[in-house]
N, C-alpha and C positions, 0 to 999 in steps of 0.2 A: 650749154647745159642740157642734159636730158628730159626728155618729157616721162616720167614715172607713168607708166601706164596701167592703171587699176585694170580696165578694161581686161588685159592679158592675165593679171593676177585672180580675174574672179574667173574666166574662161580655164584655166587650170585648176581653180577648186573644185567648176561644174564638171569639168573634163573628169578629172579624178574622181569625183560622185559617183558620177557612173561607172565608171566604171568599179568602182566596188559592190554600187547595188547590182548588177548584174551578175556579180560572182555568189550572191544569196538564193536562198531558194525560194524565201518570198519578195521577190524583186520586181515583181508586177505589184503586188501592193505597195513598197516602198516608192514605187514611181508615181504609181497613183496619189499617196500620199504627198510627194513632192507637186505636183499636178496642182492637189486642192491647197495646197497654201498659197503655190502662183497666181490660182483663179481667186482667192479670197484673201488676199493678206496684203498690204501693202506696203510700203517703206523700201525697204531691200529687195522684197519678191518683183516690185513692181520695176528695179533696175534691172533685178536676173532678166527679166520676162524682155525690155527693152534689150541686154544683151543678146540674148537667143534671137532677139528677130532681126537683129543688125548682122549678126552674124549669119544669120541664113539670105539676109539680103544680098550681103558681101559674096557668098558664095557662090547662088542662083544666079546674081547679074554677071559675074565675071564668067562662068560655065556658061548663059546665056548669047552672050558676046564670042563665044567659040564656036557654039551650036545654037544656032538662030531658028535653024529650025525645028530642034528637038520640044516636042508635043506637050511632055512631061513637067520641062521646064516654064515655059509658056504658061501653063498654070499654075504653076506652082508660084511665078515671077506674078502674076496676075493677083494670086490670089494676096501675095504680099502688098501689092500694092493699090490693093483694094480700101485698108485702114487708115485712120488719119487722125486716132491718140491712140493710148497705151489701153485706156479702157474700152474702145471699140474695140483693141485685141482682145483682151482680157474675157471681154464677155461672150465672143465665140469662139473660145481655145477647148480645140477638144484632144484628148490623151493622146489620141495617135497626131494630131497636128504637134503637137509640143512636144512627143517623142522623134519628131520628125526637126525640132529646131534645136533639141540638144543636141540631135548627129551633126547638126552643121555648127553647131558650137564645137563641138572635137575635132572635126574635118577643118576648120580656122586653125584651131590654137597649133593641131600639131602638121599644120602646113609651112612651107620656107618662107622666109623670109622676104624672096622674090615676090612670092606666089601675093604674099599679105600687101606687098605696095600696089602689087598690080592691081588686086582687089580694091583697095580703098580708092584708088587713082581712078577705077573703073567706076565706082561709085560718085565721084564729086557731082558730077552733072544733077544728082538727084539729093543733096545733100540734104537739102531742106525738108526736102521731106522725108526722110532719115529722121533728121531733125526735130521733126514732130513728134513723132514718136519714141526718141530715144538719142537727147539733146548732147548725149556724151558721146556719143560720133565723132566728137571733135576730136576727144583725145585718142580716138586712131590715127583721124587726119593728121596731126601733128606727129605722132612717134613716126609713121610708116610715109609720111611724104616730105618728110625732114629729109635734107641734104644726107645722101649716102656715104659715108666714111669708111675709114679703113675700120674703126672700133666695130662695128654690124658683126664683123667677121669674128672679134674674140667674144660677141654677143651667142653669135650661133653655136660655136663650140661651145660653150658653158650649157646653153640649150642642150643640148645634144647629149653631153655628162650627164644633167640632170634626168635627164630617160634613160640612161645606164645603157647608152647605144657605145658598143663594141671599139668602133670605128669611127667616134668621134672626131679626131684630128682629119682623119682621110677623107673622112664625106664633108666634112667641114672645108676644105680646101678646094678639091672635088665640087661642093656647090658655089662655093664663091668663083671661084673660075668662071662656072655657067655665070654667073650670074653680073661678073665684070664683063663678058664678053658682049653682053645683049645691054650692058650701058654705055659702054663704046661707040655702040650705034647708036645708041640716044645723045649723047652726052659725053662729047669725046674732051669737056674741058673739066668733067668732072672726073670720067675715066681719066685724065693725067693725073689731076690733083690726086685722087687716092692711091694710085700706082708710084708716083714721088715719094705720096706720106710712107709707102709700104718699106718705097726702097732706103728710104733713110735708115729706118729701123735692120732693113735686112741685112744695110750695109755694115751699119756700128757695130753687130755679133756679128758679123762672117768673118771682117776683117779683125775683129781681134782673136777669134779662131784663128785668121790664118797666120795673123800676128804668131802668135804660140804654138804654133804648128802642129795644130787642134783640128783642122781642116784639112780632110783626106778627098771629098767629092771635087773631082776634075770639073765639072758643069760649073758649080760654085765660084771655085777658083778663075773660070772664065769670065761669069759674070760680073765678078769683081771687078777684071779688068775695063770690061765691059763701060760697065758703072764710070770710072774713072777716067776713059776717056770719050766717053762721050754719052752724057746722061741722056738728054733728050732722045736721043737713037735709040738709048735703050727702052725708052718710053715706047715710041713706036715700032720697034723689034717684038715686045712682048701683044701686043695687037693681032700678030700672026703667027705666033710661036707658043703654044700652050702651055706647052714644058717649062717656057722662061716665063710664063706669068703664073702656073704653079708652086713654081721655085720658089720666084717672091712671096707668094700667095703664104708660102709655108716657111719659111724664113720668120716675114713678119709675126706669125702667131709663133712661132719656137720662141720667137724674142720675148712676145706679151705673156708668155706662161712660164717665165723663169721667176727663180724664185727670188726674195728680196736679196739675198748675200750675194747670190750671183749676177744682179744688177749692180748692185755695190762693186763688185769684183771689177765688172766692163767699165764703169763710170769711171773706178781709179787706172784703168791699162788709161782713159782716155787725158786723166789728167799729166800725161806727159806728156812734153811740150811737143817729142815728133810724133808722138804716134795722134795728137789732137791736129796737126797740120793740114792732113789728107782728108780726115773725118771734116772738118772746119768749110773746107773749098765743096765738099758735095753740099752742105750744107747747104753753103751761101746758094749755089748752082739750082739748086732745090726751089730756094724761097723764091728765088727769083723766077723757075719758072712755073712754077704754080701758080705766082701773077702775073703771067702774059697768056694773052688769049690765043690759041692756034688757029682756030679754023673758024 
């Protein structure tokens, strides 16, 4: 089950604040005004205020960790981790400091998904005291260092829809790509496990394309075979072959964004007894090696 992450949904409403107040022409007062009920109100304001500095934590420590030597950051890291409640923030938060932790609340929420594990991951070491001043840390920790699945992927595209980005599907596949390939080298038993999960999926729609002779792409048509006779290879084929972990990459999500009749549709091509045969053996081929350990 997932972890519902408030954290994300209030970083989207403060993301979106802004940016609307800066399309007004008094938008230096409107900031101000946001300002003085951070510094004076509390309930809600006092978790905005814990968001924004979790979020400029998360930023500053993982940018700090690339550039160790950058000056900027150094103080800026410093100056964060100079506090130790919500109220030692509170009572020396000055306009341009707080216009300074909203940018890093927008520079979070509309970063990748990669970017936000690595972040939080970079963060544990210090969590406690995180902690102290902004105990809902947790539920970053939980969403962004939860086990990586193939689901992340129809996460990010939905993502990417909601910002009315162009090329949704493409950069969507496009980052997941990067983003399997640098857990391969961390985690080459979890790089399988999601790479299986994918190709199940990619398999059940290709092959009943090609079933119907609905499938014109040549690559496709190989990997099918591929698939078929020998899954594990193809496991480690798509390792060094970008195009075939692509393929899958986009496959998979073609599959997760059909609509219900055309799930319906695939489900009945499979409740025939030959054409469920073939589909049945990847299957099995599947579970089983998602439970054995490679390396």
């Amino acid at each position: 089950m997932k972890v519902v992450n408030y954290n994300e949904n209030l970083r989207k409403i403060l993301r979106n604040l802004i940016i609307e107040i800066t399309k007004k022409e008094e938008y230096l007062y409107l900031f101000y005004q946001l300002y003085d009920d951070i510094k004076n109100k509390c309930g809600i304001y006092d978790y905005l205020l814990g968001l924004a500095f979790e979020s400029a934590y998360l930023v500053t420590s993982i940018s700090l960790k690339h550039y160790p030597q950058d000056k900027e950051l150094l103080k800026s890291f410093s100056y964060l981790k100079s506090f130790y409640s919500i109220e030692e923030l509170k009572e020396s938060l000055t306009i341009n400091t707080f216009i300074n932790l909203l940018e890093d609340v927008t520079y979070f929420y509309d970063s990748a998904l990669y970017y936000k594990r690595e972040a939080v991951k970079n963060a544990l070491d210090d969590k406690e005291f995180i902690m102290s001043i902004f105990p809902s840390f947790l539920i970053d920790a939980l969403t962004y260092l939860n086990r990586y699945d193939a689901s992340v992927i129809v996460d990010e595209y939905y993502e990417r829809v909601k910002e009315n980005s162009e090329n949704a599907f493409n950069d969507t596949v496009s980052m997941s790509t990067e983003d399997l390939i640098r857990l391969e080298k961390e985690d080459f038993d979890s790089y399988k496990y999601i790479i299986l999960e994918m190709i199940e999926y990619y398999y059940k729609y290709k092959k009943y394309l090609l079933s119907n002779n609905l499938l014109y792409d040549e690559f496709d048509i190989d990997i099918i075979s591929m698939i078929e006779e020998d899954l594990l290879s193809t496991v480690y084929f798509s390792i060094s072959n970008n195009t075939l972990l692509e393929k899958i990459i986009s496959g998979y999500l073609e599959y997760k964004l059909l609509s219900n009749e055309k799930l319906e549709e695939i489900n009945e091509h499979y409740n025939n007894k030959n054409n469920k045969k073939a589909f049945i053996k990847i299957m099995k081929k599947s579970y089983e090696l998602k439970n054995q350990k490679n390396r």
